[in-house]
DSSP file (Angstrom, degrees, kcal/mol; ACC not computed):
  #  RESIDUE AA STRUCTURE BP1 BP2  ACC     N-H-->O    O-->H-N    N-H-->O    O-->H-N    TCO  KAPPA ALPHA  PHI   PSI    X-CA   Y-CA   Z-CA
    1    1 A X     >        0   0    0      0, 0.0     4,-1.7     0, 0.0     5,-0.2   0.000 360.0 360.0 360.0 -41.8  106.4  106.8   91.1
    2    2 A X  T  4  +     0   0    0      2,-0.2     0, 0.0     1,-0.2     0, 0.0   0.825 360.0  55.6 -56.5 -32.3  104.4  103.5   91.8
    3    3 A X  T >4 S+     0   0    0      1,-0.2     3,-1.2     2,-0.2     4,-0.3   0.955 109.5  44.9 -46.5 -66.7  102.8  104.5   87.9
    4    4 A X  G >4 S+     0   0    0      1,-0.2     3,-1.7     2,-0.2     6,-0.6   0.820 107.2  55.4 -19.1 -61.4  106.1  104.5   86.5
    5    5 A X  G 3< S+     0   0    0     -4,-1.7    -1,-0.2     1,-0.3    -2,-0.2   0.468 105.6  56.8 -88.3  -0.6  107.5  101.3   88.2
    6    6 A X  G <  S+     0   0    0     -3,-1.2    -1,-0.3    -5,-0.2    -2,-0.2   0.690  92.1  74.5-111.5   7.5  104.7   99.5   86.8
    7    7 A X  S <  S-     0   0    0     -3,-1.7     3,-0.0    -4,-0.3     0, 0.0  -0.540  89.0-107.4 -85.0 169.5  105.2  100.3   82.6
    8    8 A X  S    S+     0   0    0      1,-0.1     3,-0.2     2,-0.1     4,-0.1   0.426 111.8  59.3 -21.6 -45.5  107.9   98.6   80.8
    9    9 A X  S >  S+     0   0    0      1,-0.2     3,-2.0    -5,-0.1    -1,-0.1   0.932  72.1 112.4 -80.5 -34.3  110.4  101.3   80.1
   10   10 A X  G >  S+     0   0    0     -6,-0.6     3,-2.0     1,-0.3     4,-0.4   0.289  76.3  52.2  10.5 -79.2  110.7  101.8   84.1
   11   11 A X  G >  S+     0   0    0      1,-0.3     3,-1.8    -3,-0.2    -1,-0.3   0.662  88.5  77.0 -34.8 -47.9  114.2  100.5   84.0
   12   12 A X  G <  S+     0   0    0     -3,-2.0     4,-0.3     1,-0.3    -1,-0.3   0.300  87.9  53.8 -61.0  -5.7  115.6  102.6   81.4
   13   13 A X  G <  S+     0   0    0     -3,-2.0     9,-0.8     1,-0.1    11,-0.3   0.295  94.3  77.8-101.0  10.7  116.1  106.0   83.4
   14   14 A X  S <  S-     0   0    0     -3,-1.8     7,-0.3    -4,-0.4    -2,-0.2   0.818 120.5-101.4 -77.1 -21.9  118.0  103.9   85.7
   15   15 A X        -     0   0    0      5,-0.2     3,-0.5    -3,-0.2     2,-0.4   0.730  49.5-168.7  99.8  83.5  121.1  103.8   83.3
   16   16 A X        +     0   0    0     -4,-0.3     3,-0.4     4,-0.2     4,-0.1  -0.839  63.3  14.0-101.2 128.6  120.6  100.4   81.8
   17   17 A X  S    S-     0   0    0     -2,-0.4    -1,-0.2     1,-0.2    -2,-0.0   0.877 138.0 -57.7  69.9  33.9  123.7   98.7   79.4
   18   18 A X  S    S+     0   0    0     -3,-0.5    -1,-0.2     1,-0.2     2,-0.1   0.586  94.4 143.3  50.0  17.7  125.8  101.3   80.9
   19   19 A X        -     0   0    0     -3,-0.4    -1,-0.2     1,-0.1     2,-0.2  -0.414  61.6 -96.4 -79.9-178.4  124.4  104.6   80.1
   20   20 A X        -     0   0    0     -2,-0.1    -4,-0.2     1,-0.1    -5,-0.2  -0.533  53.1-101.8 -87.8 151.6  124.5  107.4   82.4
   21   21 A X        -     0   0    0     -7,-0.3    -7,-0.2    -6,-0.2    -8,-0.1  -0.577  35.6-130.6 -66.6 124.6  120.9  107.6   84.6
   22   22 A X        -     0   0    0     -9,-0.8     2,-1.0    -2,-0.2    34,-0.2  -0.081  31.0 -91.1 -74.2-174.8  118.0  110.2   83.9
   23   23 A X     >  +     0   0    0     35,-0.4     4,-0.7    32,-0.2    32,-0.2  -0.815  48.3 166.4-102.5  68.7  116.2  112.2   85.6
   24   24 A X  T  4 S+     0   0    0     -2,-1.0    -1,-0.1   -11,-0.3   -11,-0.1   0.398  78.3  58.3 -82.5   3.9  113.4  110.0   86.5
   25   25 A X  T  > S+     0   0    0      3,-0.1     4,-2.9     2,-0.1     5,-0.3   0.733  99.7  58.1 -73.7 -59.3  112.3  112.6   89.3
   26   26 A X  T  4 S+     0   0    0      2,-0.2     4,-0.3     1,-0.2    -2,-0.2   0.689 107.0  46.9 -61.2 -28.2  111.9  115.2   86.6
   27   27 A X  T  X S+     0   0    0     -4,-0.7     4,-2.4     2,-0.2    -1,-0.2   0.608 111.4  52.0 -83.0 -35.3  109.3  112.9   84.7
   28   28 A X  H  > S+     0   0    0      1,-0.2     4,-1.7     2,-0.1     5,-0.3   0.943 108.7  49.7 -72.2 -57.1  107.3  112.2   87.8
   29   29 A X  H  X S+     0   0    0     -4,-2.9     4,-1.2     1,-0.2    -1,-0.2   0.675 109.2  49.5 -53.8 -24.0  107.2  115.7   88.4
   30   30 A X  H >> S+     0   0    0     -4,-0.3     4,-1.0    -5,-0.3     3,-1.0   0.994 114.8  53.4 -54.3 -68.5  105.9  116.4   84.7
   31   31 A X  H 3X S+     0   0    0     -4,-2.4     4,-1.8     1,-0.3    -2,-0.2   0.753 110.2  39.2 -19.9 -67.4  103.5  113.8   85.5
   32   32 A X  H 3X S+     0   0    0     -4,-1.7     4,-3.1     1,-0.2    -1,-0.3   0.786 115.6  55.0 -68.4 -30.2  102.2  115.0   88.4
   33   33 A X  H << S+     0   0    0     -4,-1.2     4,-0.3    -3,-1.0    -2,-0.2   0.944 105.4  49.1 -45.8 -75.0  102.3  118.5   87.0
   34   34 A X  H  X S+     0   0    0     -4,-1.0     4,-1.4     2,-0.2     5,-0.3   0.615 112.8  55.4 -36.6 -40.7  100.1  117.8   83.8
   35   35 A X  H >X S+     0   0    0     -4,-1.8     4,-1.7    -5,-0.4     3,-1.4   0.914 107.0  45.6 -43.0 -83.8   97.6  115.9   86.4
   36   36 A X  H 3X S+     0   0    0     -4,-3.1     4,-0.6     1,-0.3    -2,-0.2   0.371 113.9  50.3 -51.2 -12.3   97.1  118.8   88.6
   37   37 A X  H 3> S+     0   0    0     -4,-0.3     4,-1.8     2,-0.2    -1,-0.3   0.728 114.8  42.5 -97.3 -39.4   96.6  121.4   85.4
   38   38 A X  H << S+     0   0    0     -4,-1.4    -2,-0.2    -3,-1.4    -1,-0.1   0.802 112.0  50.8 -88.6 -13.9   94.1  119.5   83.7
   39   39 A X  H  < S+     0   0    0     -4,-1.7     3,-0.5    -5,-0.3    -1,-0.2   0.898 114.4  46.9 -79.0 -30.5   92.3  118.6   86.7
   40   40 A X  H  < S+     0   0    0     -4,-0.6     2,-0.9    -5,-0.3    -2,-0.2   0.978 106.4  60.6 -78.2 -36.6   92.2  122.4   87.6
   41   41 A X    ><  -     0   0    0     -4,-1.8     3,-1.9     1,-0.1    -1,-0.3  -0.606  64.4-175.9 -83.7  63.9   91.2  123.6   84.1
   42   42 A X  T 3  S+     0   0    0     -2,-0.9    -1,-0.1    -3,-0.5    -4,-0.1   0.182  82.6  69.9   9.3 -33.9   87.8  121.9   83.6
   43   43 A X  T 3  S+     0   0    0     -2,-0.2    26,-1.2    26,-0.1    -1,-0.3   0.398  80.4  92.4-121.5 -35.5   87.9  123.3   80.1
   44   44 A X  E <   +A   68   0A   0     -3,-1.9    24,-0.2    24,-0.2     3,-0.1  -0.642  41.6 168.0 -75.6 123.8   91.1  120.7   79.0
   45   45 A X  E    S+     0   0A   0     22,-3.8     2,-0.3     1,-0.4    -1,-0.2   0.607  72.2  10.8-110.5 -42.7   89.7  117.6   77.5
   46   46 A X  E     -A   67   0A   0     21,-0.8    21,-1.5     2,-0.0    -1,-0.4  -0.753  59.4-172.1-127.7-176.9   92.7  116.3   76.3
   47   47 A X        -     0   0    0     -2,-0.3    19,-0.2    19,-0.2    17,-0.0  -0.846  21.2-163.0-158.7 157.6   96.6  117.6   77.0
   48   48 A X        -     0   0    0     -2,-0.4     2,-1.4    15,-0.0    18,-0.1  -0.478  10.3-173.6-153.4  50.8   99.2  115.6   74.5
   49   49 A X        +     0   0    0     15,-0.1     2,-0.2    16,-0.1    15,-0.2  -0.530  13.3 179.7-101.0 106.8  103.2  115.4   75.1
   50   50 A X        +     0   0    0     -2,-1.4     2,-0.2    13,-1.2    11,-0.1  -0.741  63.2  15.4-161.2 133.8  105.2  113.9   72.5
   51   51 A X  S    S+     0   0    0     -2,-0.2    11,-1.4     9,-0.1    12,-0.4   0.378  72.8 176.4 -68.3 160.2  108.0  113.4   72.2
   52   52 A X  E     -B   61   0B   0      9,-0.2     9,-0.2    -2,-0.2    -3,-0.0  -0.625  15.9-158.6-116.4  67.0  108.9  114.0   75.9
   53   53 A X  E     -B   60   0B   0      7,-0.7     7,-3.4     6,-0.1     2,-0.5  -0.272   5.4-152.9 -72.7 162.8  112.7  113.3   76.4
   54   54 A X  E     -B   59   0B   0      5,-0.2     2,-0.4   -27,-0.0     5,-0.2  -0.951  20.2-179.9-144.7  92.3  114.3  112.4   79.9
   55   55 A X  E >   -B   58   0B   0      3,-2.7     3,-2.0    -2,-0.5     2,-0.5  -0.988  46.6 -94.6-126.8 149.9  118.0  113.3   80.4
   56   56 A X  T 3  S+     0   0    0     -2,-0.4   -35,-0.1     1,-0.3    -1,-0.1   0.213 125.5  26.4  33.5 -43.1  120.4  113.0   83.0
   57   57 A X  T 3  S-     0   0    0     -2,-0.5     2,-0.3     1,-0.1    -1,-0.3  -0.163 129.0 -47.0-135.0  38.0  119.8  116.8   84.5
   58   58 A X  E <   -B   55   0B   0     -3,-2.0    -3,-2.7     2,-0.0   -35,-0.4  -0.940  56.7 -75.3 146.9-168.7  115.9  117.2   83.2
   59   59 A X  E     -B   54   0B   0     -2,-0.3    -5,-0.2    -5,-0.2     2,-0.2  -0.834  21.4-177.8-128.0 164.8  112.9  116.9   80.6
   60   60 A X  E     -B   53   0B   0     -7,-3.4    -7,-0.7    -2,-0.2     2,-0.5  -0.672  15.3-147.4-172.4 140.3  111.7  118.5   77.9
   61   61 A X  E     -B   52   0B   0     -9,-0.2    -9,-0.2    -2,-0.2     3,-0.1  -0.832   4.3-161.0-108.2 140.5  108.8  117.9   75.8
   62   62 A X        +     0   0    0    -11,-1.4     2,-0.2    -2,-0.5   -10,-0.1   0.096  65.5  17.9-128.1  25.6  109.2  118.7   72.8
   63   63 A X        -     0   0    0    -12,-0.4   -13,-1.2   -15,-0.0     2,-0.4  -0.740  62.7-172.4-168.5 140.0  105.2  119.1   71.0
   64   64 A X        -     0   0    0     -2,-0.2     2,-0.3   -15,-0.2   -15,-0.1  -0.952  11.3-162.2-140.9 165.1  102.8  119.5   72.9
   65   65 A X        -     0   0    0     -2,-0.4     2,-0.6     2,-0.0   -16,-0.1  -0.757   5.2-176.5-160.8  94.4   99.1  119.5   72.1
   66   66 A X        -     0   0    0     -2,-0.3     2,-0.7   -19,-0.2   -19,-0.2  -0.730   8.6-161.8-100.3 123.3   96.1  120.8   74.3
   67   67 A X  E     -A   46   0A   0    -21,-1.5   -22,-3.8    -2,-0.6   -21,-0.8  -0.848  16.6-168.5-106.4  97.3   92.1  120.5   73.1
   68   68 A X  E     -A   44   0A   0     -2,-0.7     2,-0.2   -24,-0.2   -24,-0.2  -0.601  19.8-124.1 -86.1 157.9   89.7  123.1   75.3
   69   69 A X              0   0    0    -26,-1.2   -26,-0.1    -2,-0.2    -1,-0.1  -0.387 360.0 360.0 -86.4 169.7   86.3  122.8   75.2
   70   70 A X              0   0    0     -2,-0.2    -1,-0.2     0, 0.0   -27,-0.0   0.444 360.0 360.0  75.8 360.0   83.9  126.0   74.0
């Protein structure tokens, strides 16, 4: 979360200009997710998601793009 709060967009899953609020739980958890899988699979050099949208009751990323070694 501390990652988050320090980029730019931060604010914006707060519901900024009167939109409705994201799921800014549901992107840390991606986050933290995507860590722990490339750190267990030695074999991932790079992992890729984008776009990733962030709505109101979830994520979804919507290309994703993984580079193994061997």
């Amino acid at each position: 979360m501390e990652m988050l709060q320090e980029t730019q967009g931060y604010r914006l899953p707060a519901g900024v200009r009167g939109q409705q609020p994201l799921a800014s739980n549901a992107l840390t958890d991606l986050l933290v997710s995507m860590s722990r899988m490339v750190t267990d699979r030695r074999e991932m050099q790079e992992l890729d998601l984008n776009p990733v949208r962030v709505y109101d009751k979830g994520i979804l990323a919507l290309d994703a793009r993984i580079l193994t070694s061997g």
